[in-house]
N, C-alpha and C positions, 0 to 999 in steps of 0.2 A: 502287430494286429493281424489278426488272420479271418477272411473272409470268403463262404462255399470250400472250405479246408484248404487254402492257400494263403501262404504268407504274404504278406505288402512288404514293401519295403518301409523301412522305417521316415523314408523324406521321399514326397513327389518329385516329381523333375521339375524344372525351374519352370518347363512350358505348361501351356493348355494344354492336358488329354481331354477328352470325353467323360472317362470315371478311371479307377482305382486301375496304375500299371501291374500285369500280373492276373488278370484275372482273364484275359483271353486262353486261347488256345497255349499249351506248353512249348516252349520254346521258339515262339513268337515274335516278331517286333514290329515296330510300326512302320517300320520302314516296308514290309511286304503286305501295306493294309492298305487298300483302295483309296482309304479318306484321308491318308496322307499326303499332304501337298500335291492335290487334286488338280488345283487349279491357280493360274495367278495369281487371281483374288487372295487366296489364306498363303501361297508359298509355299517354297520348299520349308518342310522341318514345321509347317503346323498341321493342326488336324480338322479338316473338313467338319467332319463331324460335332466336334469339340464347338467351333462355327457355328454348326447348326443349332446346336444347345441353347450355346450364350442367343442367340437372336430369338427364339423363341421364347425363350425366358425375358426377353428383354431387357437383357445389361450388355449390348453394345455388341464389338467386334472384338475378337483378338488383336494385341498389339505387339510391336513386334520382338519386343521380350519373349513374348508369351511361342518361341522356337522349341522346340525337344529333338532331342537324337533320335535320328532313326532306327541306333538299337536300342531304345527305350522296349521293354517290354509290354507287349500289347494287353489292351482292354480289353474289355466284356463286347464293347463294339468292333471288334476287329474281322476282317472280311475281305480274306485273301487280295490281291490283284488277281482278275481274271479269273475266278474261282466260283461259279453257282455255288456250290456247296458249303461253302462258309459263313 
């Protein structure tokens, strides 16, 4: 599938992202993305953000399956550590 002229991979990661790995900046990962294991709360290995989605939407919290690799390729929400400009 290719989406904004970039390939997805053919299988999401086993975790919660936010949206579609791959569509962040190029050669990205989630490991160097702010909403990464932000906080206690979501852990190391989930995504803040991801978080934020599900509870506004109103289907719960991530569980704790719901981990991804840090070198998961980053999202469309990705946003350096420390970075304004991302």
């Amino acid at each position: 599938m290719t989406v904004n002229g970039k390939t997805l991979p053919s299988k999401m990661p086993d975790g919660l992202m936010a949206h579609f790995p791959n569509t962040g900046p190029v050669g990205a990962s989630c490991g160097e993305c702010e909403h990464f294991g932000k906080t206690s709360v979501v852990g190391i290995g989930k995504c803040l953000k991801a978080a934020e989605l599900l509870k506004a939407l109103k289907c719960g919290s991530p569980r704790h399956k719901d981990r991804i690799p840090a070198h998961t390729a980053a999202c469309k929400y990705f946003h350096r550590k420390g970075n304004e400009n991302d």
